[in-house]
Steps between C-alpha positions, in 0.01 A plus 500: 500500500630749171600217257587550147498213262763528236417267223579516112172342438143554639174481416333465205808295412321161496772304560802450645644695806216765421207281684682411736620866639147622448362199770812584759374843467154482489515285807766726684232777468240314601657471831510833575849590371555808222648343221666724200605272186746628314496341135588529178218542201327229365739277270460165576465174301412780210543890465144515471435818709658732278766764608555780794784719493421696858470315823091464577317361820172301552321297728458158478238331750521774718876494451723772443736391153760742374593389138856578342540530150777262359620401128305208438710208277515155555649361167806428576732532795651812460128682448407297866832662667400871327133443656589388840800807493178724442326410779749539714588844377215602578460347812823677608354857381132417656627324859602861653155659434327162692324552856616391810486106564579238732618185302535486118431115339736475175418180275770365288438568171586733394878462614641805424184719683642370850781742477223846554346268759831459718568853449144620589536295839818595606440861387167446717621296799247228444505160448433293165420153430588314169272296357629253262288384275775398243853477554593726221873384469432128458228585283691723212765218510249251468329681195818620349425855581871520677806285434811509737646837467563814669117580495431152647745573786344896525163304530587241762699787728178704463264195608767466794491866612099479457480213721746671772267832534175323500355498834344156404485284196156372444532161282202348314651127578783284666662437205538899512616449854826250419585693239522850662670305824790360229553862400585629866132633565470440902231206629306789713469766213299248280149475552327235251098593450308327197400747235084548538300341274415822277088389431260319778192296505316379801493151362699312265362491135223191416720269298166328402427815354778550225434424163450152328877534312760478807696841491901579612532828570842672499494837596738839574864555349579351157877471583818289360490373813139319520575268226172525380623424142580151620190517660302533180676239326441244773118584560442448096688196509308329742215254340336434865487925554373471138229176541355745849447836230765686763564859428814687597455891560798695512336877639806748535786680360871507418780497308483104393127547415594519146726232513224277689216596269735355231535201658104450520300270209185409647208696620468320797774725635377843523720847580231767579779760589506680835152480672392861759294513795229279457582351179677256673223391735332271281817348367636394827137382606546239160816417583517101622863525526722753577844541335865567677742465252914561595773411272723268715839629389387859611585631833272567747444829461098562563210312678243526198173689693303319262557227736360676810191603256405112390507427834259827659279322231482177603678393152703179483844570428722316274890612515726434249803659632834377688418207766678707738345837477338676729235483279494143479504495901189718535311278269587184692476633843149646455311202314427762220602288172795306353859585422674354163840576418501771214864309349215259374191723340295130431465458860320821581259390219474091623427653873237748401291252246530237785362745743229644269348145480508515935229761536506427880917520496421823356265589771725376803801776375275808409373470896826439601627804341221685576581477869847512463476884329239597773781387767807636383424767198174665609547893460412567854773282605751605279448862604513408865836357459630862314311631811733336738831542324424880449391515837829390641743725268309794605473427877826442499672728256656210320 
């Protein structure tokens, strides 16, 4: 098959939705198919790839990437609405001028982009599949982006109409499911598949190996809505993380970084900033513990791909989120760590000194994970599942 991959973020994004789209399509290709992405330019955690004012294209592991220009400015809520407005602009003046396809894949973010992609496939009388990776609506309530209003209602009629043209609506978990079902969004249109785990290793990492002083790691989006501030204050709190020489590393970006650095007075906790390519490697290979942090007044909006990364590892997983998140499920179904509830910071750091002193404990849930990701959010898998749902919209002209 012809598929283009719309997706606001791609590679060399490192993290977020960027890994992620680069695996689908990397793996898409691999199986023979002729995949186009169609992206924005490189923005993500930090403008740090400069600016382009004309549309450009390259090729990414054999991969054929057009790149949009857009207004970069994520300050403040208005400059993310004039940034995401850009890209679709110029999605709507580029999507004419794109070769023939059979199935376009639109992720969700970036909200407003989805309106060129349901005009493209209509205009082109093929089929397109939403794939949710956040749903956007919940999310600017839950970060104060929107209050109720007449752009909240324009917002939630668009994410209605978006749901109504998609051939299929690809969810990254059930909790996704329910809550697209209790908005109107027909049993047989949703399809949930597991978002790949973005990095693999053939074995998960040698726990005997990491250093001497225990290390948290706590990686990907520095948001309002990770808590991590509370996060802080409990790890530096704790005398028993303290008596073990624990270190907390906080590797990513966002706009409560500041406001978590502020919180921080030891230098056992350690913010390194956003970590490329193989930066990362040797931090997740120290890592004893892996951290999944969710505020538990906050919606669920996301299912953090950090989690699906800890586990590709072999990295026990301790989740401090709501008891009743999807999140929190994933963890307890697959053996791969512990779940505290984030209303009470203290327990996430009681659990993890208590498990840090239960080196085999530790042992049990990084296998357990470990086969868990290899079952359920193994590339290969992941792409064979877009495989099937593509190949059913275009056999039968859904």
């Amino acid at each position: 098959m012809k598929i283009q991959l719309w997706s606001y973020n791609y590679d060399p994004e490192p993290q977020g939705i960027a890994p992620l789209s680069r695996m689908l399509a990397v793996e898409l290709s691999a199986q023979g198919h002729q995949v186009l992405v169609v992206s924005a330019h490189p923005h993500y955690p930090e403008p740090n790839w400069g600016m382009r004012l004309r549309p450009y294209r390259e090729n990414r592991d054999g991969i054929s990437v057009l790149r949009l220009p857009l207004w970069i400015g994520r300050d403040s809520g208005t400059e993310r609405i004039r940034q995401d407005l850009s890209f679709t602009m110029m999605q709507a003046l580029v999507a004419p001028l794109l070769p023939a396809t059979d199935a376009v894949i639109a992720v969700t973010p970036s909200f407003p982009a989805l309106a060129p992609a349901m005009a493209f496939a209509r205009a082109r009388h093929v089929p397109w599949v939403l794939w949710v990776q956040d749903i956007v609506t919940d999310g600017a309530v839950t970060t104060g982006l929107l209050d109720d209003g007449p752009l909240l209602k324009a917002a939630l009629a668009f994410e209605r109409m978006t749901y109504s043209s998609a051939s299929r609506v690809v969810v990254i978990s059930d909790a996704f499911r329910q809550n697209l079902q209790a908005k109107g969004v027909p049993s047989e249109k949703i399809v949930r598949i597991f978002n790949p785990s973005s990095r693999q290793v053939p074995e998960p990492i040698d726990l005997d190996a990491t250093p001497a002083c225990p290390q948290i790691l706590a990686m990907g989006n520095i948001g309002h809505s990770q808590g991590l501030d509370r996060i802080v204050d409990a790890f530096q709190e704790s005398s028993e993380l303290e008596a073990l020489d624990a270190e907390l590393v906080i590797a990513g970006h966002g706009v409560a970084a500041d406001d978590v650095r502020a919180r921080v007075q030891s230098d056992r906790v350690q913010m390194p900033g956003v970590l490329y390519g193989e930066q990362l490697e040797p931090v997740l290979r120290s890592a004893s513990i892996g951290l999944v942090s969710q505020r538990a007044n906050v919606q669920e909006f996301n299912l953090p791909s950090k989690l699906m990364s800890y586990m590709a590892y072999g990295i026990p997983v301790i989740a401090s989120v709501n008891p009743d998140s999807e999140t929190a499920r994933i963890v307890r179904d697959s053996g791969a760590g512990w779940v505290t509830d984030s209303q009470t910071p203290s327990e996430f750091a009681a659990v993890v000194a208590a498990k840090l002193r239960d080196p085999e404990t530790l042992k049990t849930a990084s296998r357990a994970g470990f086969t868990y990701a290899n079952d359920n959010f193994h590339p290969q898998a992941i792409a064979a599942k877009f495989e099937a749902v593509l190949d059913d919209v275009v056999r039968n002209k859904i």
